[in-house]
N, C-alpha and C positions, 0 to 999 in steps of 0.2 A: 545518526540516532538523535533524541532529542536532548537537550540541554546545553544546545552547542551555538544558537546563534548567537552573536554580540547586534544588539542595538541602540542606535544611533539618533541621537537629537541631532535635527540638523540643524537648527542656531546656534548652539554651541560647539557641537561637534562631538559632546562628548561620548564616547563607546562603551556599553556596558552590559560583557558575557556573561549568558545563559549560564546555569549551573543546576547540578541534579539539586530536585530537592530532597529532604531528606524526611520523608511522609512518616517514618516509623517515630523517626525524635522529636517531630513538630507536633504528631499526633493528627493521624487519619479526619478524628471530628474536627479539630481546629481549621486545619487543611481547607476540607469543604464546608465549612462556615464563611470561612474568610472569602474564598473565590463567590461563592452564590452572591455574599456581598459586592464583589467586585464588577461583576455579571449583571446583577441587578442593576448600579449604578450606572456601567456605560448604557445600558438600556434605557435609561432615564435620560441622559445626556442625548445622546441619540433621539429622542424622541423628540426632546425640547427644539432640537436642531432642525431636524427633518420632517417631524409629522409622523414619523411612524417610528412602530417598532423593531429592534434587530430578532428578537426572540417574544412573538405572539402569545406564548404557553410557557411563561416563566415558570411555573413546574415540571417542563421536563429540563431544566437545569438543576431542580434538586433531588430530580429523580436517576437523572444519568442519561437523560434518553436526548439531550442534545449536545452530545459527548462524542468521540471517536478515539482509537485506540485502547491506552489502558484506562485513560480517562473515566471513560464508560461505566466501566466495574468500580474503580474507585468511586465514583460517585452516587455507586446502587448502594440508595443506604436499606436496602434488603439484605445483605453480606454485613455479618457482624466488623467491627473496628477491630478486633483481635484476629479474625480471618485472614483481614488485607493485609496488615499489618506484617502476618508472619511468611507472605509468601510475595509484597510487594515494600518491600523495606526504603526504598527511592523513586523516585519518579523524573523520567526526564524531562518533561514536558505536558502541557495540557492541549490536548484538539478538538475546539467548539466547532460547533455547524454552524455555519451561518448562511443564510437564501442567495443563491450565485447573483443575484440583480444587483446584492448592497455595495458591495466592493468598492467601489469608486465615493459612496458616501462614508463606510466605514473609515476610507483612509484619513477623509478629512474631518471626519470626527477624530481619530488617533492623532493625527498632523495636530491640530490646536492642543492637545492635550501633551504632547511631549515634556516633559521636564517637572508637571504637575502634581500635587496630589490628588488622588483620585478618590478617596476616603481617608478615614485617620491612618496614619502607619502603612500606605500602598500609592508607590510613586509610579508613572509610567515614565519608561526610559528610555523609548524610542522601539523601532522597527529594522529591520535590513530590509526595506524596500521602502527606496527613495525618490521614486516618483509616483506615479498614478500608474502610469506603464508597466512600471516592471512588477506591478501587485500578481500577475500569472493566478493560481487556483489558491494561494493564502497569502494572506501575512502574518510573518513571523514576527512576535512581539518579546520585551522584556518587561517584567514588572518585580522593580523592587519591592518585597513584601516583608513587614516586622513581625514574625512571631513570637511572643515574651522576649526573648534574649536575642533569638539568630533573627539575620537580617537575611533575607534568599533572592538573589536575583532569578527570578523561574520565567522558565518560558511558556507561551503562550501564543498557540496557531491560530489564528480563524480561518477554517478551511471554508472555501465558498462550496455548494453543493445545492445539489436542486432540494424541493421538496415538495409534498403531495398538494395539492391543491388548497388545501388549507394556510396553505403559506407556512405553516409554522412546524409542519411534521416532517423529519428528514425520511425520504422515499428508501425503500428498502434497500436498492443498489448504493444509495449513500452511507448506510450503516455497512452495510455487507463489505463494501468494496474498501472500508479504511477502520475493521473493526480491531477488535483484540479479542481472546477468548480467556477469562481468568482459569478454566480449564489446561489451559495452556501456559499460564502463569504460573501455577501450581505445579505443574511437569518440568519448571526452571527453561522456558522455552518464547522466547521473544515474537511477539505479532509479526516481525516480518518474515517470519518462516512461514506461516499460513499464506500468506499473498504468494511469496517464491514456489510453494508446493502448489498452489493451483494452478501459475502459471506451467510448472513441470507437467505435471499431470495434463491437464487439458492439449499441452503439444503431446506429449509422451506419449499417454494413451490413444489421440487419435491419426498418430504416424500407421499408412500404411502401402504394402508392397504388392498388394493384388490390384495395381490400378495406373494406367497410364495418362499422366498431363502433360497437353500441348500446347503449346504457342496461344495465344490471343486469337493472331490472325488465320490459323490450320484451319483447313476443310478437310474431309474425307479422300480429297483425290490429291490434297498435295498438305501435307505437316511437317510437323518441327517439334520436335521434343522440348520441353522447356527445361530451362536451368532454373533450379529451384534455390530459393535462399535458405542457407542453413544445411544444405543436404542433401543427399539424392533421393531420398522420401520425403511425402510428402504430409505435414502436418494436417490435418481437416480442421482442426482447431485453433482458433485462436484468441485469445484471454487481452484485453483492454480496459486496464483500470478503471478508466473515464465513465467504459458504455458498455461494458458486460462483454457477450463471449458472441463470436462470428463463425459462421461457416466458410471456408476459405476457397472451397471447389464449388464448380457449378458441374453435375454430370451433363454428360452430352447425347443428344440424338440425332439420329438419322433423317431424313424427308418422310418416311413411312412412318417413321414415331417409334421404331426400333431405338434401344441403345445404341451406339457407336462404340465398337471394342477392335482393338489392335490385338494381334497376337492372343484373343483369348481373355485380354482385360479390359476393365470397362474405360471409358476414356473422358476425363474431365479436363476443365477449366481451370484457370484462376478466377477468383472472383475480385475486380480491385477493390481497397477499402474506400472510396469514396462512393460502391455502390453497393458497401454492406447492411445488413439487419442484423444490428444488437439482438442478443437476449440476455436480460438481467432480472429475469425475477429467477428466485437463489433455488426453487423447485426446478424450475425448466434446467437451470446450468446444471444441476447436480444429476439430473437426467439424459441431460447430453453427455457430460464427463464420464457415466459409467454405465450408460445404454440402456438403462432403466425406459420404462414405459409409462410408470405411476409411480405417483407422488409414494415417499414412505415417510412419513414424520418423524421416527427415530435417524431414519440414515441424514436427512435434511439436516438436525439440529448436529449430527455427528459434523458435515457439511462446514458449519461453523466453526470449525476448530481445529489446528494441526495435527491433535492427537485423535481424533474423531477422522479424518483426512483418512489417516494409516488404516485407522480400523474398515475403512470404506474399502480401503485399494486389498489387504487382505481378501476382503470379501467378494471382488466385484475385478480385479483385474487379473490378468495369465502372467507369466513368467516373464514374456517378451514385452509388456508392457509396463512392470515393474522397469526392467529394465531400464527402459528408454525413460522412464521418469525420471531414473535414478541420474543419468546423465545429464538428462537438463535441469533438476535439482543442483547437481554439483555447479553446474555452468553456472547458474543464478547465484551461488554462494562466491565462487570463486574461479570465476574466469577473467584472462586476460587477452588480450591481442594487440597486436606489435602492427604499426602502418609499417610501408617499407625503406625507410628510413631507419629503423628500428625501435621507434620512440611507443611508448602503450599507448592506446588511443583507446578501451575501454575495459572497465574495470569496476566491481563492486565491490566500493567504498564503505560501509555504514560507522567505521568508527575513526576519523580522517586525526593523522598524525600517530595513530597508535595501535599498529599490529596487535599487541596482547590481548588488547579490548576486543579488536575487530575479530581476532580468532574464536574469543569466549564468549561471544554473541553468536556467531556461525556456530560452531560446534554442539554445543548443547543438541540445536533441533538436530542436526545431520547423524551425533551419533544416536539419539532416539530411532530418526528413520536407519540405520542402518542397522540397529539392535532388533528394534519391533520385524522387520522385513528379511532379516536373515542376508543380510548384505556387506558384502565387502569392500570397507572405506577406500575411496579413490587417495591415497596419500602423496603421492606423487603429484597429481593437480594442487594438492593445499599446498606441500613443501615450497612449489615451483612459485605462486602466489607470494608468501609469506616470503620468499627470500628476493624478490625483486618489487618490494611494498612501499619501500622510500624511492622508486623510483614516478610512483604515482599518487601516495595518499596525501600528499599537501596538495595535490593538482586539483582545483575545483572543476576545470572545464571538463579533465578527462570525468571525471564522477558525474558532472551534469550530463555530460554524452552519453554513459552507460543506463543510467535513468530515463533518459529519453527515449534507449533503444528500446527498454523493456515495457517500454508504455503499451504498443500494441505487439503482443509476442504470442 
């Protein structure tokens, strides 16, 4: 979760951890006063540097609209200061947009600026990515910042992401795909539950057992069952943070242009992902996810939200698909598995060194869905978790593997 990276001057060496901030006591207005400023300026430095700029429409920095996560909402100064205030009391982190192309200039605008003042009372203090290479889709920053009294080391993502043709709009799959809903905030229910619950849902719902997949290589006079990952059904859906949602089967036919069925079932493919078609505009996924036909503007905006999520799957899913969400929900919250050595080789981490934390971030959303949905908590998966948790939460690699897996899932 955010306010956990330590960053690093690399001429000095010196190291200096993220920490929550504390938005309610520093005061919501001051808050984003201070950061526009701060925004504003690297943008100026940046410009001087390179010729161009990081952010074309410096109004949607004080609008919210080139924000991600809780960012976003915090910064809609449409939502009163006593609104946020009573239902976003801290903040771990801030996540700017910034045009996937800059990356490599960004750094070395950050790189010269290490150890700086960057305005009156706002030091920068380095980054955890220490080359050009290892920058991957952000870089994680720290910024000493003075508010009256307290001094806050807060963190600061620049997430790289595409944007519309204008260069300076982030394109919908970039909002959508790393949002927060203050809907959601309000319900005491953390943004990563929305990404975890669409990726359930989208495998959940679209597991089915009226259908038979073969091999790559099978023809009609000679097949092979395939071993499927994850299960002996097989998901049709599949959820990709990066590039929206894939069809994962190809149906199959005959020479005559018949289907192809086995025993009575129709009989598909795998499709591999190096020869899939994304869809990420957030009307088409919400109509794949729940079989819809036409757009609905209320269910779309529900769409956008964990709690809005529930209200969809009420509406729109059977029994047995509840189900099956319910399971790969839990598995997103709290799974593990053991290589054979017996060592865990993958696990989800979100509050690293502190079971309590990491419970009371997971729980909130889970026992909503399990209240709203009429379902009974899997307790046995959480206990099993939470009592072999120091055997992985200091492990950064096992956590970066788990994150990796769930990239295209």
């Amino acid at each position: 979760m955010g306010g956990n990276v330590t960053g690093i001057n690399k001429k000095s060496g010196e190291q200096t951890r993220a920490e929550k901030i504390p938005l309610k006591k520093i005061g919501r207005r001051n808050f984003i006063k201070k950061y526009i400023d701060i925004f504003k300026e690297i943008n100026k430095i940046f410009y001087k540097e390179h010729g161009i700029k990081i952010w074309l429409k410096e109004e949607n920095i004080s609008n919210g609209l080139q924000f991600n996560g809780s960012t976003s909402y915090i910064f809609d100064q449409s939502i009163p200061d006593e609104e946020i205030e009573k239902y976003k009391e801290s903040a771990g982190d801030l996540d700017i947009i910034v045009p996937e192309g800059l990356k490599e200039q960004l750094w070395n605008t950050l790189d010269k600026l290490e150890g700086k003042e960057i305005i009156k009372n706002v030091w920068y203090m380095g980054s955890n990515k220490p080359t050009i290479s290892s920058i991957g889709e952000q870089i994680n920053c720290v910024f000493k910042v003075k508010f009256d009294e307290y001094y806050i080391n807060s963190q600061v993502d620049f997430e790289f992401l595409p944007t519309e043709k204008d260069g300076a709009t982030p394109t919908e799959w970039a909002k959508f795909s790393h949002n927060s809903s203050f809907e959601d905030a309000k319900a005491g229910i953390k943004a990563v539950h929305h990404k975890y619950l669409i990726q359930a849902i989208i495998g959940g719902a679209s597991i089915r057992d009226d259908v038979v997949i073969v091999t790559k290589a099978s023809k009609p006079e000679k097949y092979k069952i395939a071993k499927l990952k994850g299960g002996d059904l097989p998901r049709f859906l599949k959820f990709n943070v990066k590039s929206g949602v894939r069809s994962a089967y190809e149906l199959q036919h005959l020479e005559d242009g018949s289907v192809w069925q086995i025993d009575g079932k129709d009989v598909y493919k795998e499709i591999p992902t190096k020869d899939s078609t994304y869809e990420n505009a957030v009307a088409e996924i919400y109509k794949l996810t729940f079989g819809r036909l036409e757009d609905n503007p209320q269910d779309i905006k529900y769409f956008n939200s964990f709690v809005g999520i529930i209200k969809l799957m009420k509406k729109y899913l059977n029994k047995k698909q509840i189900e099956n969400t319910h399971k790969r929900y839990v598995d997103k919250l709290w799974l593990t598995s053991t290589s054979r050595d017996g060592k865990p080789q993958g696990v989800q981490v979100l509050e690293r060194d502190d079971p309590e934390a990491d419970y009371n971030v997971k729980i909130s959303g889970y026992n909503y869905f399990c209240k709203e949905l009429k379902l009974k908590p899997n307790t046995k998966q959480i206990e099993k978790y939470y009592k072999d948790f120091d055997k992985y939460g200091k492990n950064e690699s096992i956590i970066r593997k788990a994150i990796k897996d769930s990239i295209d899932d």
